[in-house]
ZAMISE-109153 format. One record per atom (N, C-alpha, C): residue in one letter; x, y, z. Coordinates in steps of 0.2 Angstrom, whole numbers, padded with zeros to 4 digits, always signed. Atoms other than C-alpha are relative to their C-alpha. Layout:
// ZAMISE-109153
AXYZ/...
This chain:
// ZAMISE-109153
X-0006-0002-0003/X-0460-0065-0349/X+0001-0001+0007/X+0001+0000-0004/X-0464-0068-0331/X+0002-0005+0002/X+0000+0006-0002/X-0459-0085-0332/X+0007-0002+0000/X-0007+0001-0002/X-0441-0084-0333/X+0003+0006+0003/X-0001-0006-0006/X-0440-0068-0320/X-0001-0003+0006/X-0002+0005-0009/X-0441-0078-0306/X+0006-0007-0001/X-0005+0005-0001/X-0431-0091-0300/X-0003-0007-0003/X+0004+0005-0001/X-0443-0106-0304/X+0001+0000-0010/X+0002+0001+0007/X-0444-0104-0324/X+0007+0002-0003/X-0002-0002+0005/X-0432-0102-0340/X-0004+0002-0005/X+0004-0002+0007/X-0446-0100-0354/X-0007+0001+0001/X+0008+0000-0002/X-0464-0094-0355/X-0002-0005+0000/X+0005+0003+0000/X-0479-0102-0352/X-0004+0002-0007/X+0003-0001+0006/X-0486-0105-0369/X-0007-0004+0000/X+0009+0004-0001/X-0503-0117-0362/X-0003+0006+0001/X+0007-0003-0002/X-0519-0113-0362/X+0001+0009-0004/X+0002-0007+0003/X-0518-0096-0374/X-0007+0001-0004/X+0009-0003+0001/X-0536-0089-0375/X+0000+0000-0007/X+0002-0001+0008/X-0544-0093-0391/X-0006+0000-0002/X+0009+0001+0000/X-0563-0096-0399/X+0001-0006+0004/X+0003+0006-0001/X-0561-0114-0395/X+0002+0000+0008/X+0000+0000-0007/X-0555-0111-0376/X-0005+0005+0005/X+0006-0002-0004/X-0568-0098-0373/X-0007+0002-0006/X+0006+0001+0003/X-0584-0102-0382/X-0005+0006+0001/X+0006-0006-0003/X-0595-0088-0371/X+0001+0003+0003/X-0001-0005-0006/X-0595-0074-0361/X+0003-0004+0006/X-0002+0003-0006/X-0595-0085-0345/X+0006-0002-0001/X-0006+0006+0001/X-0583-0099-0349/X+0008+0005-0001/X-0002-0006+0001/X-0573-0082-0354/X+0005+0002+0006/X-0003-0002-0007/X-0573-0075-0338/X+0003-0005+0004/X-0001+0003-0004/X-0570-0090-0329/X+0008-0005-0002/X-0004+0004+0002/X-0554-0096-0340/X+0003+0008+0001/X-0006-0007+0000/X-0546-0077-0338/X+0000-0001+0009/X+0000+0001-0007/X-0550-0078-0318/X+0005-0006+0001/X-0003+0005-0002/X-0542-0096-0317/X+0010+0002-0003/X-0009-0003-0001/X-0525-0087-0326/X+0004+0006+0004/X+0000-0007-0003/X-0527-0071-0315/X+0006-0005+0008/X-0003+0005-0003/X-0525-0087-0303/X+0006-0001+0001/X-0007+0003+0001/X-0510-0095-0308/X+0004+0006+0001/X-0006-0006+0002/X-0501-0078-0311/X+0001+0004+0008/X+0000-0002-0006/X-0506-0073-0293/X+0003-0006+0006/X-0005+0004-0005/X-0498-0090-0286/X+0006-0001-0002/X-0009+0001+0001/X-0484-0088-0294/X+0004+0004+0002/X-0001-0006-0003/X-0482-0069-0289/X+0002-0001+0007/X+0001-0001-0007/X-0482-0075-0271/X+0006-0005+0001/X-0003+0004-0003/X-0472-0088-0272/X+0009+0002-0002/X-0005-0003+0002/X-0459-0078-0280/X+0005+0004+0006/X-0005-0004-0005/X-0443-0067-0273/X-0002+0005+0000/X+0001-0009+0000/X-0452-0051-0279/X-0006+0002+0003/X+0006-0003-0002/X-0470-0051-0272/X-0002-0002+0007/X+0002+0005-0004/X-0477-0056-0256/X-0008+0003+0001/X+0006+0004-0001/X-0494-0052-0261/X-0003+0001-0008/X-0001+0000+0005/X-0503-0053-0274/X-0004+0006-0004/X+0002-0008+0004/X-0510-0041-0288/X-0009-0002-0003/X+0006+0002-0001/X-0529-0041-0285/X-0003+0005-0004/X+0003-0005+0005/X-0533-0027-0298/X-0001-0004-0007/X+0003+0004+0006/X-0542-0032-0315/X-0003-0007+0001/X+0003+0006+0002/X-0551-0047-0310/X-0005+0002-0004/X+0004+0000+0006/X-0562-0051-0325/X-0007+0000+0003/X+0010-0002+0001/X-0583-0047-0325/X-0001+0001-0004/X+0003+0002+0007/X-0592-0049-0337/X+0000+0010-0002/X+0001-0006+0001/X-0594-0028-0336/X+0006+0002-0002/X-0007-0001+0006/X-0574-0029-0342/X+0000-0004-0005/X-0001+0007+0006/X-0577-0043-0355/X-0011+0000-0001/X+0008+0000+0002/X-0595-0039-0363/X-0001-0003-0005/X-0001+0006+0007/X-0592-0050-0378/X+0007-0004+0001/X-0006+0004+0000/X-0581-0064-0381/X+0006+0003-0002/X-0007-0002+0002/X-0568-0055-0390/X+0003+0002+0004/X-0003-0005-0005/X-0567-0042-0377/X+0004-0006+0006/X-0002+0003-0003/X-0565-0056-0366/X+0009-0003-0001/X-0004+0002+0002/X-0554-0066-0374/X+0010+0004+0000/X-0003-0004+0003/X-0542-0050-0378/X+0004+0001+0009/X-0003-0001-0006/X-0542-0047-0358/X+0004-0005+0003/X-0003+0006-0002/X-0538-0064-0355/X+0008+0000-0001/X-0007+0001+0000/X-0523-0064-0364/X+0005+0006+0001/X-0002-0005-0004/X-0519-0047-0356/X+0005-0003+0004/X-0001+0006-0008/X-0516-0057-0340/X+0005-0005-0002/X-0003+0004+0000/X-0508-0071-0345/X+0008+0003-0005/X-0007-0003+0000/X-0493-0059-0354/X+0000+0003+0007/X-0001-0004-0007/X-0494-0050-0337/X+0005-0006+0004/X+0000+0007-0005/X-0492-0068-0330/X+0009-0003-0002/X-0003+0002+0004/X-0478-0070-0342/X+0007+0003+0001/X-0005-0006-0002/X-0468-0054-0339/X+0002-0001+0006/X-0005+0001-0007/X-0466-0059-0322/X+0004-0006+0002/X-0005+0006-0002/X-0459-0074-0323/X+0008+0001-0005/X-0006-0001+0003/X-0447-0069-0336/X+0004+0005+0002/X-0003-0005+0000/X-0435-0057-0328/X+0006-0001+0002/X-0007+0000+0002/X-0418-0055-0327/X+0003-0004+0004/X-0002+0007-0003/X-0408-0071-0321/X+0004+0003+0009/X-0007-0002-0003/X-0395-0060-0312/X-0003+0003+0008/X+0003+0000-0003/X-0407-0054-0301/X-0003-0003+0006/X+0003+0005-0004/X-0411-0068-0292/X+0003-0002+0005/X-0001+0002-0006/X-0406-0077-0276/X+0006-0003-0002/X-0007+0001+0004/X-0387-0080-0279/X+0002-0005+0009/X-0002+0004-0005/X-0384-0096-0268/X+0008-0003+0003/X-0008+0001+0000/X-0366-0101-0271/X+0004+0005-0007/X-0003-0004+0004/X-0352-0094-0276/X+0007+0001+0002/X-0006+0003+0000/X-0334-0099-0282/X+0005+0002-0004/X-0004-0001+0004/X-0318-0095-0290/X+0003-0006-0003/X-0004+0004+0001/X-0312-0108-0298/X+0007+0000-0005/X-0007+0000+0004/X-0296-0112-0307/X+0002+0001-0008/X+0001-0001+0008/X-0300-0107-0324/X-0001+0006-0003/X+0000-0005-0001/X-0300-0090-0319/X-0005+0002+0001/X+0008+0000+0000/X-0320-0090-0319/X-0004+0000+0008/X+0004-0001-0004/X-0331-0084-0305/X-0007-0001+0001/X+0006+0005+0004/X-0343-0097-0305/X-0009+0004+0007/X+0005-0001-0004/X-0363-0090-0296/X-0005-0004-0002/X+0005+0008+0003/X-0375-0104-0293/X-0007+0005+0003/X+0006-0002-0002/X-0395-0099-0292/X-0002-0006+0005/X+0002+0006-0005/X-0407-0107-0282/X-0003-0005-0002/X+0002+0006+0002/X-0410-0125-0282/X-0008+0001-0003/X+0006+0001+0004/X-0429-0121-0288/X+0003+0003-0008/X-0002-0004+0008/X-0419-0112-0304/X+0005-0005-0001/X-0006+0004+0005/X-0411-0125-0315/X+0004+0003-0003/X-0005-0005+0001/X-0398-0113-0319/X+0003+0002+0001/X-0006-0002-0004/X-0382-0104-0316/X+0004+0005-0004/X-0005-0007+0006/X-0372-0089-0324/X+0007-0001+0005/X-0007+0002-0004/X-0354-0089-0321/X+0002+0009-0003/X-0002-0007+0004/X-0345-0071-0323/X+0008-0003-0003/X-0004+0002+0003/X-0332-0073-0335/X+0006+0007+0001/X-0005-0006+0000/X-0315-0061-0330/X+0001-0001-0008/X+0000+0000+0004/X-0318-0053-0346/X+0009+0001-0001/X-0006-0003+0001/X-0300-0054-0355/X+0001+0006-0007/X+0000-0007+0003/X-0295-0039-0363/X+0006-0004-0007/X-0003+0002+0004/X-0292-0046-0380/X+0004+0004-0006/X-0005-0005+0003/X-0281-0031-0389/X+0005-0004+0001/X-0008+0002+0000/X-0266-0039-0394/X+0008+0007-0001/X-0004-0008-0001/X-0249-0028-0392/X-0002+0004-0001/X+0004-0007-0003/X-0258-0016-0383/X+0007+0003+0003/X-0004-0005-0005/X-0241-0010-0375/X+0004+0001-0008/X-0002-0002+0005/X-0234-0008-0394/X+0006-0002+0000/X-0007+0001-0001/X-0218-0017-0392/X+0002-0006-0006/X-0001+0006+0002/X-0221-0031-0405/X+0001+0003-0008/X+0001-0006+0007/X-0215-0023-0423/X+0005-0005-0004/X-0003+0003+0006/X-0208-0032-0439/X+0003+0007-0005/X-0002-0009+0005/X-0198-0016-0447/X-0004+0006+0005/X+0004-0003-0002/X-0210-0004-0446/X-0008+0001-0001/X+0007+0005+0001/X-0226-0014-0447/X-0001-0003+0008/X+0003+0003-0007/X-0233-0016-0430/X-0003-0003+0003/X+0001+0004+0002/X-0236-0031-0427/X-0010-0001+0002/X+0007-0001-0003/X-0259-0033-0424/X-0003+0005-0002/X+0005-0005+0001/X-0263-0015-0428/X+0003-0001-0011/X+0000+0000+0009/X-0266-0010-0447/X-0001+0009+0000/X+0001-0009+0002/X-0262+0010-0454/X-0005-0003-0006/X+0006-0001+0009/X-0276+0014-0466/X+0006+0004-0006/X-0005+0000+0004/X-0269+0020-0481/X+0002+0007-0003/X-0002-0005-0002/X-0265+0038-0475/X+0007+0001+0004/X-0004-0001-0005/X-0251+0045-0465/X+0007-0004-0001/X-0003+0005+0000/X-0236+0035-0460/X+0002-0002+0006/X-0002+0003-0010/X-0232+0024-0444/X+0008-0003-0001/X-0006+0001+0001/X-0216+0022-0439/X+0002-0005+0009/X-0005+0002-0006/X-0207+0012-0423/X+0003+0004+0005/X-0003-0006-0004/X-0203+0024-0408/X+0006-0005+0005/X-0003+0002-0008/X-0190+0021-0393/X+0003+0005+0002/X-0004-0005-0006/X-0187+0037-0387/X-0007+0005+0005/X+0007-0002-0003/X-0207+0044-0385/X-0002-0005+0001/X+0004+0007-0004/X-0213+0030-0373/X-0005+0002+0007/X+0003-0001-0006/X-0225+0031-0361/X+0001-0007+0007/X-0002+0004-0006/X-0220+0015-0355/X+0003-0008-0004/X-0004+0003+0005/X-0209+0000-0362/X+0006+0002-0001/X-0004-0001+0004/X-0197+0000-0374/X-0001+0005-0007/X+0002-0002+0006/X-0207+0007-0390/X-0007+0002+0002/X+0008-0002+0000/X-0222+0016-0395/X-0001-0002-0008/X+0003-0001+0006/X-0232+0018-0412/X+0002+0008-0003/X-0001-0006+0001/X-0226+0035-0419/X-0006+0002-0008/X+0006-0003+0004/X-0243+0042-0432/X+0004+0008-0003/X-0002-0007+0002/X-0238+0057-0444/X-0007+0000-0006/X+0007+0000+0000/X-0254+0066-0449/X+0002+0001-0012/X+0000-0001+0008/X-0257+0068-0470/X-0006+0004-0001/X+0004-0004+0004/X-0264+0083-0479/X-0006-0002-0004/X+0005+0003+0005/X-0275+0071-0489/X-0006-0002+0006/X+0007+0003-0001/X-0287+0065-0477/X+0002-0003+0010/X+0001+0000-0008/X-0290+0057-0458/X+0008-0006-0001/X-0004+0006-0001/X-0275+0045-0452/X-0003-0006+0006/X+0003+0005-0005/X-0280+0031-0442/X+0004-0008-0001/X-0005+0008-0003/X-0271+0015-0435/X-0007-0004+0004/X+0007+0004-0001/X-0285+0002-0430/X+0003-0009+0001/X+0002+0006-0001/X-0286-0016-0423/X-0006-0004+0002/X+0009+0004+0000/X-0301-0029-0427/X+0003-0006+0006/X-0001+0003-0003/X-0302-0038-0412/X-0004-0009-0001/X+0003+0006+0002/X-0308-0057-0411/X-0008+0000+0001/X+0007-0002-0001/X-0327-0057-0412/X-0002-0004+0006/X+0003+0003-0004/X-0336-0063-0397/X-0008+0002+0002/X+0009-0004+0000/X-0357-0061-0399/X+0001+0001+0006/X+0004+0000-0006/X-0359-0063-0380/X+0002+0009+0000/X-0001-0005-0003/X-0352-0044-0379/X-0007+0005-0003/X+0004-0005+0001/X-0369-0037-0388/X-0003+0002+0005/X+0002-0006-0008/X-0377-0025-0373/X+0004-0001+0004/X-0005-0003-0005/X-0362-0024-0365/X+0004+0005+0000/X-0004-0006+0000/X-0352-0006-0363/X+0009-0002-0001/X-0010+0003+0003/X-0334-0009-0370/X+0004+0008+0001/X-0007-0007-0003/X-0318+0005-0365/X+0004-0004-0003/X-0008+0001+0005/X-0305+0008-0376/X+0003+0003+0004/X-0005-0005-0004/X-0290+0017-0368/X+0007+0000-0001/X-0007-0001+0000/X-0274+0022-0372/X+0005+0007+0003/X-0006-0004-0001/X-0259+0034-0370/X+0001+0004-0006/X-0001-0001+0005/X-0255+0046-0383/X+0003+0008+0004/X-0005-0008-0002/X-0242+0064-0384/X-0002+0000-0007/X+0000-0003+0007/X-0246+0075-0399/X+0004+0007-0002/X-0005-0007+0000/X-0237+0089-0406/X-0005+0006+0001/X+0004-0007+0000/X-0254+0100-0404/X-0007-0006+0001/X+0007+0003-0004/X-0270+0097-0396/X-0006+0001-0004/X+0006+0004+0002/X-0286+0091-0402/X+0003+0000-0008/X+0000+0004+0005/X-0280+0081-0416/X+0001-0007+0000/X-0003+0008+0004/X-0279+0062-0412/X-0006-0001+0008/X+0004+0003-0006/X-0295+0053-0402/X+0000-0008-0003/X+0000+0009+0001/X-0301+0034-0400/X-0006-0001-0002/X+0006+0002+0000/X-0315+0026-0407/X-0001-0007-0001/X+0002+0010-0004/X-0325+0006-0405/X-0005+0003-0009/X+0007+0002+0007/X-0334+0001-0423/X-0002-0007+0002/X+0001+0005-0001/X-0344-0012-0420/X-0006-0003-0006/X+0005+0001+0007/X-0355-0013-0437/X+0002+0004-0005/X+0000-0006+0005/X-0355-0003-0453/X-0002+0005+0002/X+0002-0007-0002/X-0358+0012-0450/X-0003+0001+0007/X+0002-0001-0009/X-0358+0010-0430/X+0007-0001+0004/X-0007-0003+0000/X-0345+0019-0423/X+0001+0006+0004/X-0002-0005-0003/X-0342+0030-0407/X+0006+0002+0000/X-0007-0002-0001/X-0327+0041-0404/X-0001+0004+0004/X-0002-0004-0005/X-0320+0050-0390/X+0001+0005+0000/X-0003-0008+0000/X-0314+0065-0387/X+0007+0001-0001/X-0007+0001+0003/X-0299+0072-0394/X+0003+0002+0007/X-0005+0002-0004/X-0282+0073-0385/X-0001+0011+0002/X+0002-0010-0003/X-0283+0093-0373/X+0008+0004-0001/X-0006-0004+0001/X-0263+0094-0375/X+0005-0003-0003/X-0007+0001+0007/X-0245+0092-0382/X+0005-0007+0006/X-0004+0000-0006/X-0240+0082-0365/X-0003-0010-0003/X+0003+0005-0002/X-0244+0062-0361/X-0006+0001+0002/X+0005+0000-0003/X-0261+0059-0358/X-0003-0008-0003/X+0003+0006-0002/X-0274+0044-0356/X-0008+0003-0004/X+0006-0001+0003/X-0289+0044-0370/X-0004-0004+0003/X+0003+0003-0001/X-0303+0037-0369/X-0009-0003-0004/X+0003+0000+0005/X-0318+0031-0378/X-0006-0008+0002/X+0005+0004-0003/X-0334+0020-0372/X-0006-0002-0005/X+0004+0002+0003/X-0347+0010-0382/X-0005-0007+0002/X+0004+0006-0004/X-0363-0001-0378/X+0000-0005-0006/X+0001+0004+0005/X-0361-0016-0391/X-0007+0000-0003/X+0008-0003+0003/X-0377-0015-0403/X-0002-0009+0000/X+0004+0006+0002/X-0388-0030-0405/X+0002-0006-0005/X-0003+0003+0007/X-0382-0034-0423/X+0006+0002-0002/X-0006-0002+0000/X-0366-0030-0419/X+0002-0006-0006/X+0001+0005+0005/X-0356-0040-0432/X+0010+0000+0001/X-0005-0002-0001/X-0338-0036-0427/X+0002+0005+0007/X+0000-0007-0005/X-0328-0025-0414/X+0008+0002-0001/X-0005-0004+0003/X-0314-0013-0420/X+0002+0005+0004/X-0003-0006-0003/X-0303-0001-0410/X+0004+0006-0006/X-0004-0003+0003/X-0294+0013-0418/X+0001+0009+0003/X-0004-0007+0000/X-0283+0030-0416/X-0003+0003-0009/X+0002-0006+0005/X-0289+0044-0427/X+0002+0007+0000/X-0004-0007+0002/X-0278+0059-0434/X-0006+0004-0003/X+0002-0006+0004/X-0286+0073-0439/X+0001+0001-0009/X-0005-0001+0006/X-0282+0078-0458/X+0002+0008+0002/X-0004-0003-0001/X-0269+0088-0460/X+0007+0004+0002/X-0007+0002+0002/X-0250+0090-0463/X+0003+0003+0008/X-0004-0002-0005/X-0237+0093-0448/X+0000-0003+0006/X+0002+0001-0008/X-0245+0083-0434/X+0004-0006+0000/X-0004+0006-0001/X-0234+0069-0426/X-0005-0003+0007/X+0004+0003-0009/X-0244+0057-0411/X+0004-0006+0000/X-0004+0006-0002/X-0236+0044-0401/X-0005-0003+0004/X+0003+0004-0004/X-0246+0029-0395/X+0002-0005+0004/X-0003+0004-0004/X-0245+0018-0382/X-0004-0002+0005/X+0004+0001-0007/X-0252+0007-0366/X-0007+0002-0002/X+0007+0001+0001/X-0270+0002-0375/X-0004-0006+0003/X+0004+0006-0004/X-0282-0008-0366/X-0007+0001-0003/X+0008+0000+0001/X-0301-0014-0370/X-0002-0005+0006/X+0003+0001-0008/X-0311-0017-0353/X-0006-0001+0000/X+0008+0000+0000/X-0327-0021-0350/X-0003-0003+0007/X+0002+0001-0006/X-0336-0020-0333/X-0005-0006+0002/X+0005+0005+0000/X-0348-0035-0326/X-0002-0004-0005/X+0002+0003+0005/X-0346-0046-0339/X-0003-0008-0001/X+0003+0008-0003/X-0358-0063-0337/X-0003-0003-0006/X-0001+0006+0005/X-0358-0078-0348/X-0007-0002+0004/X+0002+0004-0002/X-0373-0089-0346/X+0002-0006-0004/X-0002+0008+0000/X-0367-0108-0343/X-0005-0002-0004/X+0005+0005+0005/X-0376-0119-0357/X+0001-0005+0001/X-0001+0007-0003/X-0371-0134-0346/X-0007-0003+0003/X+0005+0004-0005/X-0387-0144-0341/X+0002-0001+0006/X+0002+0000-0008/X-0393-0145-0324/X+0004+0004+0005/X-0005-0004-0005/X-0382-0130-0318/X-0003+0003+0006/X+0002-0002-0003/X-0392-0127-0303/X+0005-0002+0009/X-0004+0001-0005/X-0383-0125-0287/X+0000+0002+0008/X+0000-0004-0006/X-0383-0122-0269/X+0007+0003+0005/X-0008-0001-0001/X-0366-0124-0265/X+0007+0000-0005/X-0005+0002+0005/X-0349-0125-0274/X+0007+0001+0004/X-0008+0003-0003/X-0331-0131-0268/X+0005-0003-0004/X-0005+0003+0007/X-0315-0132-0278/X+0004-0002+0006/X-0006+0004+0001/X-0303-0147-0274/X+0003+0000-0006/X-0006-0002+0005/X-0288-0145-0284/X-0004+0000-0005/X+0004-0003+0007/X-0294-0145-0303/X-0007-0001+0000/X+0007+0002-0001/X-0313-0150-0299/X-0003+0004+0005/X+0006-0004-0004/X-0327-0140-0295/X-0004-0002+0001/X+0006+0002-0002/X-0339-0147-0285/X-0007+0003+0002/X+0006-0004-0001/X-0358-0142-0281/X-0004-0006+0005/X+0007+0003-0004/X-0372-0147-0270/X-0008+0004-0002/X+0006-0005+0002/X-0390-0144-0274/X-0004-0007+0007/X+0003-0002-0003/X-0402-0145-0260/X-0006-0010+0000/X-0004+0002-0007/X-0406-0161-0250/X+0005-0001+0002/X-0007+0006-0002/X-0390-0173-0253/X+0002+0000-0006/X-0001+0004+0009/X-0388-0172-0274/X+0011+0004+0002/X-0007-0001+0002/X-0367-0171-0275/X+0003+0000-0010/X-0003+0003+0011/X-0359-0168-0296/X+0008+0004+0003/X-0005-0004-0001/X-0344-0161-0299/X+0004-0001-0009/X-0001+0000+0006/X-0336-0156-0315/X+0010+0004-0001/X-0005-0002-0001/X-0318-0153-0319/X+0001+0007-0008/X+0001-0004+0004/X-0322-0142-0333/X-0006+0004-0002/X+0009-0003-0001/X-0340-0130-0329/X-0003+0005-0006/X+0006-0003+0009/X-0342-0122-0347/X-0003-0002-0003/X+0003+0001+0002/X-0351-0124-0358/X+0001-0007-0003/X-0003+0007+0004/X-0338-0137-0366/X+0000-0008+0004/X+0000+0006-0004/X-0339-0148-0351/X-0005-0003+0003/X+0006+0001-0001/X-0351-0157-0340/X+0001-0003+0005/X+0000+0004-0005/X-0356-0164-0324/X-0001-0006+0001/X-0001+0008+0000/X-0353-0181-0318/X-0007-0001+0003/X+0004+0002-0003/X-0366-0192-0311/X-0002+0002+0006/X+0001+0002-0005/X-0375-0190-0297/X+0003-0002+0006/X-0001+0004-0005/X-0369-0194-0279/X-0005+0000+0006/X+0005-0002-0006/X-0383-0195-0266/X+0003-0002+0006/X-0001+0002-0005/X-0379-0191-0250/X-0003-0002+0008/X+0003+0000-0005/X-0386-0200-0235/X-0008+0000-0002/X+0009+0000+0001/X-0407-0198-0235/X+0000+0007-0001/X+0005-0006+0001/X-0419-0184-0241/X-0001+0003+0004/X+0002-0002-0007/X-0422-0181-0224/X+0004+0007+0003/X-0004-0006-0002/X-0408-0170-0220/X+0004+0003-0003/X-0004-0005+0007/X-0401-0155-0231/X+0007+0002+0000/X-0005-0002-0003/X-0384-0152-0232/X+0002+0005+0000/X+0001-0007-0003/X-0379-0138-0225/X+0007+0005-0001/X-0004-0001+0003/X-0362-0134-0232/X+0007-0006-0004/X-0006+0003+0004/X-0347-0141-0243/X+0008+0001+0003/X-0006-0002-0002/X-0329-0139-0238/X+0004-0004-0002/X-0005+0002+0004/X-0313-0144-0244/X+0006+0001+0005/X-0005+0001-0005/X-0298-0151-0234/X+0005-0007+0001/X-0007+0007+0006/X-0279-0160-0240/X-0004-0002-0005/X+0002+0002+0007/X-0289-0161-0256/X-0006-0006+0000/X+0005+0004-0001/X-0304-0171-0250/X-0006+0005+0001/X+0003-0001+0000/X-0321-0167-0251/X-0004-0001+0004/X+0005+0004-0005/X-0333-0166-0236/X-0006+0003+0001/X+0005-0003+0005/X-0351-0164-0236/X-0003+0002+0008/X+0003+0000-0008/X-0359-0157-0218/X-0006+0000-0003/X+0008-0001-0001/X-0378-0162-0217/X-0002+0000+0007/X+0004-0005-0006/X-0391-0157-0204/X+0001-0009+0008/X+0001+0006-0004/X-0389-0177-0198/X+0008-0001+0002/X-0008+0003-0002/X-0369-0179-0198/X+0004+0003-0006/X-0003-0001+0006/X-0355-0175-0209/X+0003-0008-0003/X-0001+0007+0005/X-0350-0186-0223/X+0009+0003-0006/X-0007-0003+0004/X-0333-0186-0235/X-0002-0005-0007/X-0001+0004+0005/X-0331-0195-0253/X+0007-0001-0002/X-0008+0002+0003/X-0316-0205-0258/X+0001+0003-0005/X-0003-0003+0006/X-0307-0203-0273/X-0002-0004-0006/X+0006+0003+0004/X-0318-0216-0281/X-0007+0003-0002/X+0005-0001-0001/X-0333-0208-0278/X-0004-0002+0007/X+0003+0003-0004/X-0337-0219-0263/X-0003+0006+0004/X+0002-0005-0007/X-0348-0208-0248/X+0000-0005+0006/X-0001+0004-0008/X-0343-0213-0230/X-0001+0006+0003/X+0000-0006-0005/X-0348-0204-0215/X+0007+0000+0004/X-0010+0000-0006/X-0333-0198-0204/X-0004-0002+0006/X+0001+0005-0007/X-0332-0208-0191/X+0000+0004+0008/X+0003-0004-0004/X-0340-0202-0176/X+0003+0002+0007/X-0002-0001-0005/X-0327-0201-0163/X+0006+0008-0003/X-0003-0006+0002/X-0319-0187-0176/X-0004+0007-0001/X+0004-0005+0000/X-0333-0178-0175/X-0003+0003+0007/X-0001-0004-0006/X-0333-0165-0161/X-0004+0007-0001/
C-alpha cells in the first residue's frame, strides 16, 4: 500500500516477497529483511510525508530466531513498505490546475506521479426536480408506488408553476420515488436529497436515498403544516447497485403533502482520469484545447481530457537544460516561458522562440 501513497507509485511492489527460496537461513534472512527495511526507508525520505526515516524494527537475529520468524518479519516490512506508498492520490502535491470548457476542474500531480484526477462538477441528475413536467396526472421521472394518489398542483407551489400533490392511504406507507442513472464512481461518496414539502400535519412525509436492497437511509419527518426544506444524506455503500430517491407518507387516511424544488448534491466529487500519461505540471486552456506541461520542455495537449479522449504527441520544447516555468495563453496562442527564453507554437504545431526584441 505504500506504493501508491506517494507521488512516485500507482501499484505495489510485488518483488522480492520473502519466501523459503529467498531466505534459505537465518542470516540470509536477516540480511534480505534489512535490504527492504532499506528500500522502504529511501523511499520514506524521498517522499512528501517523511523527512526522516523509520529506524525502529531493524531485523537481528534475536527478532528472527528461525527462518520463519524471519521470513514472517520480513514481510512485515515490506507491507509497511507497501502501505506507504500507497496512499491517497488526493493528498499529494497538486501541481496544476485548470477549469476547462467542459465544465471540469482539471488537477495535475506531480511530474514524478504519472497521474491526475480531475473533479467532475458533480451534475445533479434528478430529473424534474422542480415538478413542472406532467402528462395528466402522471409526473413525468417520478413513479407513485401503488398506494395513495398523486395528483398535479398549481396553487400549492413552493416555486414554479406546479407541484406533486401526495394523498396519504389508510392501507400502508405512500411514496413517490425516482431511480436516478446509475453511476459506480459515486460508491463512498455522501449523496443529499432535498426537497420542499407542506403537509396538512407534522411528522408524516420525510425523504430517503436507496442504494441496494435493503440499503436505505431516511430523514427526518417534516416539524410542521407550513413549507419547509427536508432533507436526507447517505454515504454510497461499496456494492451499491443502484441510487433511488423517494418521498414517504406515513400510513394513514386524511394526510395531503405537496412537493417541490428536489435536488441530489454531492460535495467534492473526484473522478480519476483513465487517460495515460496524465501527469502534469502545468495546464492552459486555449479556446477548446487544454494544454499541459510536465517538467523540463515535454508540451501535449488534448481537446477532450476524459477518459474518452487522449493527448496528442509530444512537443519538446528547446533543451533539457532549462525547465519551463510557466504556460500562458494570449489572442488564442500558446506560449511556453522557460528558465532560457520564452517560446510560442503555431497552429501547426511548429515551436518558435519569440523573437527577442519582443522580449522585455
Amino acid at each position: 500500500m505504500h506504493r501508491v501513497s506517494t507521488t512516485f507509485h500507482r501499484t505495489a511492489d510485488t518483488t522480492n516477497v520473502v519466501d523459503a527460496t529467498t531466505a534459505e537461513d537465518e542470516p540470509t534472512s536477516v540480511t534480505l529483511a534489512n535490504q527492504i527495511k532499506t528500500k522502504y526507508n529511501a523511499h520514506r525520505i524521498s517522499t512528501t510525508f517523511h523527512n526522516v526515516a523509520d529506524n525502529v524494527n531493524a531485523v537481528t537475529s534475536d527478532d528472527a530466531t528461525d527462518v520463519d520468524d524471519c521470513k514472517t518479519l520480513a514481510n512485515e516490512i515490506k507491507a509497511d513498505y507497501n502501505a506507504h506508498r500507497i496512499r491517497d492520490i488526493l493528498s499529494q502535491n497538486i501541481t496544476a490546475i485548470e477549469s476547462f470548457t467542459d465544465g471540469n476542474l482539471y488537477i495535475g500531480q506531480s511530474k514524478d506521479y504519472a497521474y491526475y484526477y480531475k473533479y467532475d462538477g458533480f451534475p445533479d441528475l434528478l430529473l424534474n426536480k422542480d415538478f413542472e413536467e406532467w402528462s395528466d396526472d402522471t409526473c413525468t421521472s417520478w413513479s407513485k408506488g401503488t398506494r395513495g394518489a398523486l395528483a398535479k398542483e398549481d396553487t400549492e407551489v413552493n416555486g414554479g408553476s406546479y407541484s406533486a400533490k401526495l394523498t396519504s392511504s389508510a392501507d400502508g406507507t405512500v411514496t413517490l420515488t425516482q431511480t436516478l442513472t446509475w453511476n459506480a464512481d459515486l460508491k463512498g461518496y455522501e449523496v443529499t436529497f432535498t426537497a420542499y414539502v407542506k403537509a396538512s400535519a407534522n411528522t408524516k412525509v420525510r425523504l430517503g436515498i436507496t442504494d441496494k436492497t435493503a440499503g436505505t437511509t431516511n430523514g427526518s419527518y417534516n416539524t410542521g403544516t407550513g413549507w419547509e426544506q427536508l432533507t436526507v444524506s447517505r454515504t454510497i455503500v461499496s456494492d451499491a447497485t443502484k441510487l433511488e430517491v423517494a418521498f414517504e407518507i406515513k400510513s394513514g387516511a386524511g394526510v395531503t403533502v405537496y412537493c417541490d424544488d428536489a435536488a441530489v448534491t454531492l460535495d467534492d466529487y473526484y473522478l480519476a482520469s483513465t487517460l495515460s500519461d496524465g501527469q502534469a505540471d502545468f495546464f492552459k486552456t486555449v479556446d477548446v484545447t487544454l494544454w499541459k506541461a510536465c517538467l523540463p520542455r515535454e508540451m501535449k495537449s488534448a481537446t477532450d481530457p476524459t477518459a474518452a479522449g487522449e493527448w496528442t504527441t509530444e512537443a519538446n520544447i528547446s533543451d533539457t537544460d532549462h525547465d519551463i516555468t510557466c504556460i500562458v495563453e494570449k489572442t488564442g496562442s500558446i506560449y511556453i516561458m522557460k528558465e532560457d527564453m520564452p517560446y510560442y507554437m503555431e497552429s501547426g504545431g511548429a515551436v518558435k522562440r519569440l523573437e527577442r526584441e519582443l522580449v522585455h
